[in-house]
C-alpha positions as CSV (number, residue, x, y, z in Angstrom):
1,X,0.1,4.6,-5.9
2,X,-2.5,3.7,-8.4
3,X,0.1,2.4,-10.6
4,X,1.5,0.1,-7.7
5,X,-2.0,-1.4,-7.0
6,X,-2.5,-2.0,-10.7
7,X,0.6,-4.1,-10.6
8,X,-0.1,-6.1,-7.7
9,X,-3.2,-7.0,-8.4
10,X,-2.4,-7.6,-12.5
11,X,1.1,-8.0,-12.4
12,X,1.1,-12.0,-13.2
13,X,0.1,-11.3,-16.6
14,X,2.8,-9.7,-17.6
15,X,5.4,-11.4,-16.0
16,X,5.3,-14.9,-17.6
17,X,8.7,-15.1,-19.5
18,X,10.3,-12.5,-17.5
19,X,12.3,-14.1,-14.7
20,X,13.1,-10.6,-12.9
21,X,9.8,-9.1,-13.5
22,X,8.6,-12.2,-12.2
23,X,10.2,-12.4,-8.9
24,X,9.9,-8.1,-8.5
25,X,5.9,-9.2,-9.0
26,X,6.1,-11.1,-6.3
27,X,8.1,-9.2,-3.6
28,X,5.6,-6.6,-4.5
29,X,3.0,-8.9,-3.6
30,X,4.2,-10.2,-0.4
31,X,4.5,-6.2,0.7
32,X,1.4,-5.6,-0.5
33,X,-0.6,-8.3,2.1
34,X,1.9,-7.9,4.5
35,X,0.8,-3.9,5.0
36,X,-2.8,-4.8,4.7
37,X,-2.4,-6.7,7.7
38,X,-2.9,-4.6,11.0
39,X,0.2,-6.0,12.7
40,X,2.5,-5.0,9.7
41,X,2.7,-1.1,9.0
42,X,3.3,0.8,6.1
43,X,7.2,1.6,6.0
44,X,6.2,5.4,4.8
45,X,3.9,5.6,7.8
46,X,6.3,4.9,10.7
47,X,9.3,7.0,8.5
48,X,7.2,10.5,8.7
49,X,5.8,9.8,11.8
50,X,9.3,9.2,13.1
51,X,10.6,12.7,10.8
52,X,7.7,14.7,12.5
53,X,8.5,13.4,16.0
54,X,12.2,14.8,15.5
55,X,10.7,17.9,14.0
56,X,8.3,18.5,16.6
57,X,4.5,17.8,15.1
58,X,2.0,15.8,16.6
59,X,2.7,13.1,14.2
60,X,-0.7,11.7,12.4
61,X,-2.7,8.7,14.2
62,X,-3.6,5.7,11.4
63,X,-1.7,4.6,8.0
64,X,-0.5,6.9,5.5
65,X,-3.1,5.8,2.7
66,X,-5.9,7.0,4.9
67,X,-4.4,10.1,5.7
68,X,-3.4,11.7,2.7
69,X,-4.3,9.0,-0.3
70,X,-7.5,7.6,0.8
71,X,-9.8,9.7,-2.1
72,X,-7.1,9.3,-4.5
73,X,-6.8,5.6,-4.4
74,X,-10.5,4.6,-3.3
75,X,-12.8,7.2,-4.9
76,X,-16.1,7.3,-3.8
77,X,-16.3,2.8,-3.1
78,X,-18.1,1.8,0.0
79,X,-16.5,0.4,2.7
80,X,-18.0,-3.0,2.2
81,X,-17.4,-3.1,-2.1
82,X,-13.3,-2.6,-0.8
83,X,-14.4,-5.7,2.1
84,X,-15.0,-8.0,-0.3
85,X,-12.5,-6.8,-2.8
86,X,-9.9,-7.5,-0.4
């Protein structure tokens, strides 16, 4: 996840004389603000919570990030340092 992030934000550096790279950068991007937008959720969010309504669990209430990867990819930052980060 990490990794992802890392590429999103830096990936435009690497990617100046590599035409695939290039537009893969990009399409990450654009998925990358579109499921930091509330209207637009994570694709791995409504897939488990569909699985664990076919399996019978109470599926999870929020994103997926915040309820399994939300210490991993955020360690101790305040709410407002990730506000103006974004």
């Amino acid at each position: 996840m990490r990794c992802f992030i890392l590429w999103v934000v830096f990936g435009a550096l690497l990617t100046r004389s590599r035409p695939i790279l290039r537009w893969l950068h990009v399409g990450s991007l654009v998925w990358g603000i579109l499921t930091e937008l509330p209207l637009w959720p994570c694709a791995l969010t409504v897939l488990e919570n569909w699985l664990e309504a076919k399996a019978g669990v109470q599926p999870y209430q929020g994103g997926f990030l915040l309820h399994y990867l939300d210490k991993f990819v955020y360690p101790d930052i305040s709410a407002t340092v990730l506000t103006i980060a974004g």
